[in-house]
N, C-alpha and C positions, 0 to 999 in steps of 0.2 A: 766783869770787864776791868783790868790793869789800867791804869794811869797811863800808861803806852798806849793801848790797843782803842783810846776814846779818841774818835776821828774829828770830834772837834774841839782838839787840845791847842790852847793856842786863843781861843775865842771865847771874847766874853759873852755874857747870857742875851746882850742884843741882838752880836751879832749868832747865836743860834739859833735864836727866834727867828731871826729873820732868815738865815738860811733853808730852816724847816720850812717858815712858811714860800719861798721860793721853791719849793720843790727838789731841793736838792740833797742827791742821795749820795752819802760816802760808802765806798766799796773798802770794807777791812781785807786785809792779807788771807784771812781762810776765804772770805766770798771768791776772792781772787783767782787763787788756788782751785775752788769748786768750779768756774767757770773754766780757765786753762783745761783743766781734766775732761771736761763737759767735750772740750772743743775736740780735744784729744780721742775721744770717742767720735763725736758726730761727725766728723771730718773723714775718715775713712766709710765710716756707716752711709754716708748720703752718697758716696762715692760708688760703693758696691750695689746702694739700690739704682742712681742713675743707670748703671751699667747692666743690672737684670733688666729694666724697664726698656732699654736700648735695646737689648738682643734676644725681646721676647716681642718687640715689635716685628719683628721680620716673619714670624709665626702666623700674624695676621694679612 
């Protein structure tokens, strides 16, 4: 990981202790990226099942 890409640039070792130990999670630019894509997919997918699960109920 590049000098850029460490998400807790900027902070000394206290405060990353302490952040870690708060639970808190930094999202880098590819996680980012992985997620946007993600959405990009499940977004139309949940769409197309609500709509079989919709117009196969009338079946019943």
């Amino acid at each position: 990981m590049t000098r850029n890409d460490d998400p807790y640039a900027g902070q000394d070792a206290v405060d990353r202790e302490a952040s870690t130990l708060a639970g808190e999670e930094h999202v880098t630019s590819a996680q980012g990226r992985l997620i946007l894509l993600w959405l990009i997919v499940l977004i139309p997918l949940a769409y197309g099942v609500f709509n079989t699960i919709e117009k196969s109920l009338a079946l019943f």
